[in-house]
C-alpha positions in Angstrom: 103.7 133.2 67.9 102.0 131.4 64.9 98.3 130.3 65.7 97.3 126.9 63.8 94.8 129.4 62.0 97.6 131.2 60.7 99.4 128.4 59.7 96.7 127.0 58.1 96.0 130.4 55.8 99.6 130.7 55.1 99.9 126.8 54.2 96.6 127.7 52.2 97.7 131.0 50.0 101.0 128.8 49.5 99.0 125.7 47.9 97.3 128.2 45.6 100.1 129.7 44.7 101.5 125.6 43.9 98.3 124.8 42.3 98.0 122.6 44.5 94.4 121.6 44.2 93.7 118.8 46.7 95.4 120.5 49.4 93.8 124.3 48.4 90.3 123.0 48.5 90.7 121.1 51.7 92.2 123.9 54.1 90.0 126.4 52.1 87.2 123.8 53.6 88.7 123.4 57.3 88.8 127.5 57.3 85.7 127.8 57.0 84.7 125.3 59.5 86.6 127.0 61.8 85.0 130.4 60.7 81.8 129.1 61.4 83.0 127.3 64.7 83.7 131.2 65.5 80.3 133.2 64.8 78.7 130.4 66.3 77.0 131.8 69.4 76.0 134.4 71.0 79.6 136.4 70.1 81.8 135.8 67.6 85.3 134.8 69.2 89.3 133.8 67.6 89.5 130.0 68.8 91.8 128.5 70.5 94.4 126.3 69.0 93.2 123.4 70.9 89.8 124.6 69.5 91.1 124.9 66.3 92.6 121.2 66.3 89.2 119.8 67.5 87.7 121.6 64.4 90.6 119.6 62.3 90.0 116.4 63.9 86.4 116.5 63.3 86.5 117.7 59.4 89.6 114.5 59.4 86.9 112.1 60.8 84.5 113.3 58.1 86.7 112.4 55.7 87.4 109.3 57.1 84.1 108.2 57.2 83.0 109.3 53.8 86.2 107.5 52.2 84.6 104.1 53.8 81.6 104.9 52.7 82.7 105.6 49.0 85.0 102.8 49.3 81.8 100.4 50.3 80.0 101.8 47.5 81.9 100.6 45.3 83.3 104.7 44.2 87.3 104.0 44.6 88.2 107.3 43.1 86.0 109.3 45.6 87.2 107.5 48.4 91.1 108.2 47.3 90.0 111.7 47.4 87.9 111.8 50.8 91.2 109.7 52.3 93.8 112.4 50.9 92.1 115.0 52.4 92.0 113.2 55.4 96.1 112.6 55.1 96.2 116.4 54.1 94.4 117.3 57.7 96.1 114.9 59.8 99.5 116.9 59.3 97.7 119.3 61.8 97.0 116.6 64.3 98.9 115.6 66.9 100.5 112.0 66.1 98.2 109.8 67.1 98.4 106.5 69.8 100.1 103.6 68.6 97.8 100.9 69.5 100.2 99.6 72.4 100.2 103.4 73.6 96.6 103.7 73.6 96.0 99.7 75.7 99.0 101.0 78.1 97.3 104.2 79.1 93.4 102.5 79.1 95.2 99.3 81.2 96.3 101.7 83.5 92.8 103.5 83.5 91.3 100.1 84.6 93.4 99.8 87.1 92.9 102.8 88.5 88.8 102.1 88.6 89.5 98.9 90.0 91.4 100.6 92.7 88.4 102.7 93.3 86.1 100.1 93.3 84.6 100.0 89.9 84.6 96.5 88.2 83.1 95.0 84.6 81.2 96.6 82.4 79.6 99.0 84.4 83.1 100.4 85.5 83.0 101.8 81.1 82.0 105.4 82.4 84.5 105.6 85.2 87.5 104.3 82.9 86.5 106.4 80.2 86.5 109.6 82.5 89.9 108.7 83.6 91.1 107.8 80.0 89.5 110.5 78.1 92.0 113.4 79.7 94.7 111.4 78.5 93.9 110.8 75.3 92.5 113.7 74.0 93.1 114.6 70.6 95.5 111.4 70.4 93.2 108.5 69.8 89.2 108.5 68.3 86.7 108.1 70.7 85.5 105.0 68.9 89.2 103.5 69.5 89.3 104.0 72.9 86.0 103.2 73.9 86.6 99.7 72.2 89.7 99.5 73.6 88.1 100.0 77.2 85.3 97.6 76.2 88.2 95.0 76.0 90.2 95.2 78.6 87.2 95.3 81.3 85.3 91.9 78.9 89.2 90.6 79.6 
């Protein structure tokens, strides 16, 4: 069986072989995220795949973020580079929640704290434990908490 790892090295040595730069220098980048991700700690250790993806999500997010920030600096061309990369990454992601998807499962997850006794905005916590299993690696944190934030102000 494949490991994302491998998949990502293989999809890596073939981009270098395409000269394909953009997408070379970004899984070159993600590897050795996940490298470090491994020799950090006590013992060095293969991750996961789930591991691995968290690793993907958050160098994706990085991009993200810097691509807004370029973008609000007025540096368009970084910013179509930051956001590339981040298209690049998000091949390795698991398709994320539609925004219906993502205020079904939280409406649900309401719901469910209601049910349990947990109302307004102090009921945030217990929503979010219930969502969070549901979601992960599916929807940002920031989405769904801001989802959650307004279905309970609802």
């Amino acid at each position: 069986m494949t490991t994302l790892k491998s998949k990502l090295q293989e999809d890596l040595t073939a981009a270098i072989r395409g000269r394909d730069e953009l997408r070379s220098s970004t899984l070159r980048l993600t590897l050795t995220a996940i490298t470090k991700e491994e020799v950090a700690g006590k013992t060095a250790r293969e991750l996961s795949d789930d591991e691995v993806q968290k690793v993907i999500a958050r160098e994706a997010k990085k991009r993200r973020e810097a691509a807004e920030a370029f973008a609000d600096g007025g540096r368009a061309e970084q910013a179509q580079k930051e956001k590339a990369e981040g298209e690049i990454l998000a091949e390795y992601l698991p398709k994320q929640l539609s925004e219906d998807e993502l205020q079904a499962i939280v409406a649900g997850a309401v719901e469910e704290a209601r049910a349990a006794g947990a109302e307004g905005p102090r009921a945030m916590g217990q929503v979010m434990k219930i969502v969070n299993p549901k979601v992960a690696g599916l929807a940002e944190g920031g989405r769904v908490a801001a989802a959650v934030k307004k279905q309970l102000a609802g």
